[in-house]
matplotlib code that plots the C-alpha trace (Angstrom):
import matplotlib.pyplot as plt

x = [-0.5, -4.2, -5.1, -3.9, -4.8, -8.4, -8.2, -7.2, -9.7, -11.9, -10.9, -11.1, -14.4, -15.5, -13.5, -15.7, -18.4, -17.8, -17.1, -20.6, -22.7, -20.5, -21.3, -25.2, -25.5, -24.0, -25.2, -28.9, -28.0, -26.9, -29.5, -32.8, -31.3, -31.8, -34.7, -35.9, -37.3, -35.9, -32.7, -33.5, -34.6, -31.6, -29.5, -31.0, -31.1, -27.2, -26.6, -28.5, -26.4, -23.2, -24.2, -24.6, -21.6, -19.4, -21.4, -20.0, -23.0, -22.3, -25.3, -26.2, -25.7, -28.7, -30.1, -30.4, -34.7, -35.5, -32.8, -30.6, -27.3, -25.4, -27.2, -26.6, -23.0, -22.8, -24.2, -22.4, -19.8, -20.1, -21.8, -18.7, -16.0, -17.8, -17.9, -14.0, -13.4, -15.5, -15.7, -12.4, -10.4, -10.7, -10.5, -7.3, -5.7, -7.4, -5.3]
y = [-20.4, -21.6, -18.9, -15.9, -16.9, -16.9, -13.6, -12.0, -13.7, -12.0, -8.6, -8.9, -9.6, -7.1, -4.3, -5.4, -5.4, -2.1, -0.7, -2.0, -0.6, 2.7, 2.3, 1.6, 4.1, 6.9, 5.8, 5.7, 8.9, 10.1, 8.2, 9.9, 13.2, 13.1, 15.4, 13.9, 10.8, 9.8, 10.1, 8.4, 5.3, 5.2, 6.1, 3.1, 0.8, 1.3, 0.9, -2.2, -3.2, -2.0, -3.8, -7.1, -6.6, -6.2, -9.7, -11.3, -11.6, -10.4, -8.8, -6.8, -3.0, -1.4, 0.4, 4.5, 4.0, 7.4, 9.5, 11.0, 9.9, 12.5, 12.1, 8.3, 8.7, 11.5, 8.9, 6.3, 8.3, 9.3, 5.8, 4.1, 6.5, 5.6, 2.0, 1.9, 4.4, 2.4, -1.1, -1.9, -0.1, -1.6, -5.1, -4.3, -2.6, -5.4, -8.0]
z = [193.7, 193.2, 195.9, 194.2, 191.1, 192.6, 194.3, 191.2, 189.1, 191.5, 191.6, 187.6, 187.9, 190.4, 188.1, 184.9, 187.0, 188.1, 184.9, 183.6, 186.3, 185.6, 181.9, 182.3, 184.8, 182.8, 179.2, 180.5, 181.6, 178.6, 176.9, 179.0, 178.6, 174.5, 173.9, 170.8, 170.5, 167.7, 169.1, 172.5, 171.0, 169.1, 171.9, 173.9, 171.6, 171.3, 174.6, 174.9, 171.8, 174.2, 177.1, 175.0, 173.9, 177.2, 178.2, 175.4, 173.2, 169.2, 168.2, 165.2, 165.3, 165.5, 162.5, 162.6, 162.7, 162.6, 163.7, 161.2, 160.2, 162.0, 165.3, 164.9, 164.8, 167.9, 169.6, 168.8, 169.3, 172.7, 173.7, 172.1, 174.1, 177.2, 177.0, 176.4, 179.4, 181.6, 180.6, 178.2, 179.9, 183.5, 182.2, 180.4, 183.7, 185.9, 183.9]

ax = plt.figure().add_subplot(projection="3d")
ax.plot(x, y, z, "-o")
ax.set_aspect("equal")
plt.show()
């Protein structure tokens, strides 16, 4: 019926919005917690790029700036396991 289709339109929602305040939360964490600077910006800037993405805005990757290549992809790494844990993950179980 119209109802439950409603009700779990709504629970879908409140699980992706769940998983993104689970994702933000931990990532800035994450993020903060990067002793180099270099490494922080990046780490933020990735996020941001994460958090665009999970709204369902296509941006650009950000670039490395002036954290190494390695770092880069640590982070991205990590950042990239996360978002799938917390965010993909929930909307494909919510569905």
């Amino acid at each position: 019926t119209r109802q439950e289709l409603m009700h779990r339109m709504n629970l879908q929602s409140a699980t992706q919005s769940e998983g993104f305040a689970v994702f933000t939360q931990t990532a800035e964490r994450y993020c903060l917690g990067l002793s180099n600077a270099a490494m922080r910006s990046y780490a933020l800037k990735y996020m941001t790029f994460l958090q665009a993405r999970a709204q369902g805005d296509d941006q650009e990757e950000p670039k490395n700036g002036r954290a190494s290549s390695f770092d880069c992809v640590l982070i991205r790494s990590y950042l990239t396991k996360l978002y799938r844990d917390t965010i993909d993950d929930r909307s494909h179980r919510a569905a």
